[in-house]
BAMARTOR-142297 format. One record per atom (N, C-alpha, C, O, CB): atom name; x negated, y, z. Coordinates in steps of 0.2 Angstrom, whole numbers, plus 5000, padded with zeros to 4 digits. Last residue first. Glycine has a CB too. Layout:
BEGIN
{atome: CA	X: X	Y: Y	Z: Z}
...
This chain:
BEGIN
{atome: N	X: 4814	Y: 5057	Z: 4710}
{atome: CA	X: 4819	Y: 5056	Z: 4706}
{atome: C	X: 4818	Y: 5047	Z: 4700}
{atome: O	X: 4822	Y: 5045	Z: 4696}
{atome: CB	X: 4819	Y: 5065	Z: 4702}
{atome: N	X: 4807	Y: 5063	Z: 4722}
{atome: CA	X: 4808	Y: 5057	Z: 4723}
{atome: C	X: 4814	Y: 5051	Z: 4718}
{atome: O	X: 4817	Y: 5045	Z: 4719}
{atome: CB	X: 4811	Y: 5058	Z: 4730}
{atome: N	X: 4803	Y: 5078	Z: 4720}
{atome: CA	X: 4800	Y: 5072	Z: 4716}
{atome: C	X: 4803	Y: 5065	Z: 4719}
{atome: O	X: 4799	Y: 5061	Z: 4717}
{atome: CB	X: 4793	Y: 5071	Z: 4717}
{atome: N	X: 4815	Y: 5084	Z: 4722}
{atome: CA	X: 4813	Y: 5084	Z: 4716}
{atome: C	X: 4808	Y: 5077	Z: 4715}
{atome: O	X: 4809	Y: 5072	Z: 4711}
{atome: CB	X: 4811	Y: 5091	Z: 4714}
{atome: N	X: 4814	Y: 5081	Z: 4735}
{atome: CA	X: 4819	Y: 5077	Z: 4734}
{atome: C	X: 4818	Y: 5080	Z: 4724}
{atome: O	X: 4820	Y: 5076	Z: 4720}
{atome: CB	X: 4828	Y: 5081	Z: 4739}
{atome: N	X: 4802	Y: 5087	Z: 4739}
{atome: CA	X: 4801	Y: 5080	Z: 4741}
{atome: C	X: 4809	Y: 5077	Z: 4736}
{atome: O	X: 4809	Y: 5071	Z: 4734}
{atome: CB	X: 4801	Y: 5079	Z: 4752}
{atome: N	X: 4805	Y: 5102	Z: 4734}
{atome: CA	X: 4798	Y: 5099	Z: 4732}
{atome: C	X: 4800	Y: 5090	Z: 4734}
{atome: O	X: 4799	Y: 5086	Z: 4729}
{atome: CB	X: 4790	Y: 5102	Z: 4738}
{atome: N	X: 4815	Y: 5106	Z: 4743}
{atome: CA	X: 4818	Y: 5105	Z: 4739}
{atome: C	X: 4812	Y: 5100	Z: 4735}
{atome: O	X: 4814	Y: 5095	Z: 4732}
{atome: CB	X: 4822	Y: 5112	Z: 4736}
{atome: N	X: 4809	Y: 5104	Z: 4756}
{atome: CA	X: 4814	Y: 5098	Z: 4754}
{atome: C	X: 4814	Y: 5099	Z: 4749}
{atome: O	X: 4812	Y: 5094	Z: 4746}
{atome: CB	X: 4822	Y: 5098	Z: 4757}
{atome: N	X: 4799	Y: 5116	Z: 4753}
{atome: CA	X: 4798	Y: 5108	Z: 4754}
{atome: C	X: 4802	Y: 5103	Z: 4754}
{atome: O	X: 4800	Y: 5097	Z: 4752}
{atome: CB	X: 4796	Y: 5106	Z: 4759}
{atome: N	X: 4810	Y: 5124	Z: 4755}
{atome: CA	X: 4805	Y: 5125	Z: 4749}
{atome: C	X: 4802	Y: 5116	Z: 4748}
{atome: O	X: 4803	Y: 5112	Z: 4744}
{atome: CB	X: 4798	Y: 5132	Z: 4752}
{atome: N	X: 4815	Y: 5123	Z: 4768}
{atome: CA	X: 4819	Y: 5123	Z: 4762}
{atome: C	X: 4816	Y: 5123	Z: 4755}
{atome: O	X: 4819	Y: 5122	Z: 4750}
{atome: CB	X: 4823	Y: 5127	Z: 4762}
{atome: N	X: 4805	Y: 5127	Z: 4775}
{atome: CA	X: 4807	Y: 5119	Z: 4776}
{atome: C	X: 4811	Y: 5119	Z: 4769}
{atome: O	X: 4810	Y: 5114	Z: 4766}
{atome: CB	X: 4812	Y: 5117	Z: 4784}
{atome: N	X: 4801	Y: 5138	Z: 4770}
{atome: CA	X: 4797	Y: 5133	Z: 4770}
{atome: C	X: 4799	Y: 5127	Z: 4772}
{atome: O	X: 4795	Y: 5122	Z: 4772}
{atome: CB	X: 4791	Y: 5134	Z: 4773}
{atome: N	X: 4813	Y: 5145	Z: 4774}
{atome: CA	X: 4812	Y: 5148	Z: 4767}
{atome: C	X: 4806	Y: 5139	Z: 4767}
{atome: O	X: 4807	Y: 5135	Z: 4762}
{atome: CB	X: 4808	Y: 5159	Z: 4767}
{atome: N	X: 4812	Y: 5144	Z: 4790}
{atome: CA	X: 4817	Y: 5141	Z: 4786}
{atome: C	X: 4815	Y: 5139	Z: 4779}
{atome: O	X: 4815	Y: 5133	Z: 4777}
{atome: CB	X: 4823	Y: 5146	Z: 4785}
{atome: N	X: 4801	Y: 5150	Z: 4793}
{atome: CA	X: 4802	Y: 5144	Z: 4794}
{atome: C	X: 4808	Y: 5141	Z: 4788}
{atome: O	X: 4808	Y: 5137	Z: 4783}
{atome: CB	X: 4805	Y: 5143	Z: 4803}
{atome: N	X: 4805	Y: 5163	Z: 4791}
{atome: CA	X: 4801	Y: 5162	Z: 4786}
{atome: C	X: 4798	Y: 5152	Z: 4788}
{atome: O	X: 4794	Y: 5148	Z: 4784}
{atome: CB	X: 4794	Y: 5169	Z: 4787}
{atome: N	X: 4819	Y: 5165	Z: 4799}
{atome: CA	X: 4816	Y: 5165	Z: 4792}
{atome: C	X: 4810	Y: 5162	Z: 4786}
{atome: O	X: 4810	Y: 5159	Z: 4781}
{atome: CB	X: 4814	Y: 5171	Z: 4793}
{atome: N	X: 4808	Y: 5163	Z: 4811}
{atome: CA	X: 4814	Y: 5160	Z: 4810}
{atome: C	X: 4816	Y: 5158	Z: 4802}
{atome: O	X: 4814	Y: 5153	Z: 4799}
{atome: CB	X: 4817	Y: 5164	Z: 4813}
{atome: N	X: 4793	Y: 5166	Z: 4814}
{atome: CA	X: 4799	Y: 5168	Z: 4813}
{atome: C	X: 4803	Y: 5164	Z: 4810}
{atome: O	X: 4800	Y: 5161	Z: 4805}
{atome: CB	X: 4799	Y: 5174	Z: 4811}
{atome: N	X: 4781	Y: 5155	Z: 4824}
{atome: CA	X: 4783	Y: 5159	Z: 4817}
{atome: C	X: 4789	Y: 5161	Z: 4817}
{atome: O	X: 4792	Y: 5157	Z: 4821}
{atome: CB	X: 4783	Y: 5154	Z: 4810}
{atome: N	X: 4781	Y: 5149	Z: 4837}
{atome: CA	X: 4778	Y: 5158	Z: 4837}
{atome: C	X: 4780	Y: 5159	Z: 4828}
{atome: O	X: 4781	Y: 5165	Z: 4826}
{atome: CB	X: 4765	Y: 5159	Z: 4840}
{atome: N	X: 4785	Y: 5138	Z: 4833}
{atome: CA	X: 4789	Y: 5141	Z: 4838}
{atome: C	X: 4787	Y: 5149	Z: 4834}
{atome: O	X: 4790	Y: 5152	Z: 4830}
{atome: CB	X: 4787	Y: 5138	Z: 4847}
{atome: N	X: 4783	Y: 5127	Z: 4819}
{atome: CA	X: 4782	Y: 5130	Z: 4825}
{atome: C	X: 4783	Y: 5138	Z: 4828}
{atome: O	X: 4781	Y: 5143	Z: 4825}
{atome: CB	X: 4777	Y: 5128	Z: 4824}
{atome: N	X: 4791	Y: 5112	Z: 4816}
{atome: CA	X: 4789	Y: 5118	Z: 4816}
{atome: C	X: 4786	Y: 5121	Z: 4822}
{atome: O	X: 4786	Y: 5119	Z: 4828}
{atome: CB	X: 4793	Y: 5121	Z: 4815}
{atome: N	X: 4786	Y: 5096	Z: 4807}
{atome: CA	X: 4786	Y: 5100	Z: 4815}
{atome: C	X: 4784	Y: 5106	Z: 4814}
{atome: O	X: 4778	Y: 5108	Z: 4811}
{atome: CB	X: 4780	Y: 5096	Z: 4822}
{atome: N	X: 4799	Y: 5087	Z: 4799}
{atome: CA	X: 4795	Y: 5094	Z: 4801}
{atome: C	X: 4794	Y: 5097	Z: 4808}
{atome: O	X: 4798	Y: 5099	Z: 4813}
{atome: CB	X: 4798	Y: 5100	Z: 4797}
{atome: N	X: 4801	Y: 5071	Z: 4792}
{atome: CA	X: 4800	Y: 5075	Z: 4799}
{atome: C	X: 4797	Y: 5080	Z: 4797}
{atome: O	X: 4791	Y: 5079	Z: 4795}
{atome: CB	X: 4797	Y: 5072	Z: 4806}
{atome: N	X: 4810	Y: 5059	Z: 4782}
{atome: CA	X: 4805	Y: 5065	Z: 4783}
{atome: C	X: 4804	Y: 5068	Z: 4788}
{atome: O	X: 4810	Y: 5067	Z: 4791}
{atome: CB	X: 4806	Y: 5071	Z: 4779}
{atome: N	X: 4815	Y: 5045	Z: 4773}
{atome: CA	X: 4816	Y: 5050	Z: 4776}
{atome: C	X: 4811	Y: 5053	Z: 4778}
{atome: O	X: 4806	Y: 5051	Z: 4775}
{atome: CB	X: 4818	Y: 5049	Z: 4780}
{atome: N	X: 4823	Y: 5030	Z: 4765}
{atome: CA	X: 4816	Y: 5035	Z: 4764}
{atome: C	X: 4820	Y: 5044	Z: 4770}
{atome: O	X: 4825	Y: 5046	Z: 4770}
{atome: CB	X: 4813	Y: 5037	Z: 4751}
{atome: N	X: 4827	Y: 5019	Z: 4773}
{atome: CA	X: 4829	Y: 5023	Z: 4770}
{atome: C	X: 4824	Y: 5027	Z: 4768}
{atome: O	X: 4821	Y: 5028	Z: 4773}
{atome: CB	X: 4834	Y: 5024	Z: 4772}
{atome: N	X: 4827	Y: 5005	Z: 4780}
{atome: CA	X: 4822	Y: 5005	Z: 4776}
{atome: C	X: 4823	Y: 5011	Z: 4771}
{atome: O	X: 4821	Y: 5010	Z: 4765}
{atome: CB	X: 4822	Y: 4999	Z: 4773}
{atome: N	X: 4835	Y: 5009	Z: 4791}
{atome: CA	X: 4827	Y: 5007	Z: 4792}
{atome: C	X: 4824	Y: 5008	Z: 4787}
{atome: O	X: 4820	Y: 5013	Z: 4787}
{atome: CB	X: 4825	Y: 4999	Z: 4794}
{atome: N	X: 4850	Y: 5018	Z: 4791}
{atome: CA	X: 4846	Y: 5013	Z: 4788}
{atome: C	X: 4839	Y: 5013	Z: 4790}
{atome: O	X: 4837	Y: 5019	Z: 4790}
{atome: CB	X: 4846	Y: 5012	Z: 4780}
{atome: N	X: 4854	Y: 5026	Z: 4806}
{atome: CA	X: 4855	Y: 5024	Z: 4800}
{atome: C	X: 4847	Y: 5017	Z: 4797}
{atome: O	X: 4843	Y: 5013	Z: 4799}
{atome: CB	X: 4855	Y: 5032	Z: 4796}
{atome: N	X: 4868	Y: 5021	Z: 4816}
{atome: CA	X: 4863	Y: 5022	Z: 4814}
{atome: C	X: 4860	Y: 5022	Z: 4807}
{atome: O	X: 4862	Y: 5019	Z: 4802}
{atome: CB	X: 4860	Y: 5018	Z: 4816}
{atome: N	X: 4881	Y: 5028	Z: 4819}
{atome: CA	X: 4880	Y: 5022	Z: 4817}
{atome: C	X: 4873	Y: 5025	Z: 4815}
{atome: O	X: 4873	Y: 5031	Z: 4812}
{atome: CB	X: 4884	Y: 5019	Z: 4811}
{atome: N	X: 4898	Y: 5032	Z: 4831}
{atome: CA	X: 4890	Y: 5033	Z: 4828}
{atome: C	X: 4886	Y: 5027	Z: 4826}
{atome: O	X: 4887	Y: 5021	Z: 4829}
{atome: CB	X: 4885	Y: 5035	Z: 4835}
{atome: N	X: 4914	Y: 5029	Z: 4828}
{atome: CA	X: 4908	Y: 5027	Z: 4831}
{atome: C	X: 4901	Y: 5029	Z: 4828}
{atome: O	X: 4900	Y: 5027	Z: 4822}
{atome: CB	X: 4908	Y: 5019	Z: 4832}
């Protein structure tokens, strides 16, 4: 069964955008997770 998750869990949203390539979406979402989970230590 699907389970929601916690309310009080810390979490994040990226709104990308369409017209950038793919790639270079990625390389900047994964740059920034890695920035938010380094500092959340």
């Amino acid at each position: 069964m699907f389970q929601l998750p916690n309310e009080n869990s810390k979490r994040f949203v990226a709104v990308l955008n369409r017209k950038i390539e793919t790639g270079r979406i990625m390389n900047a979402l994964g740059h920034m997770t890695a920035g938010l989970a380094g500092g959340s230590g």
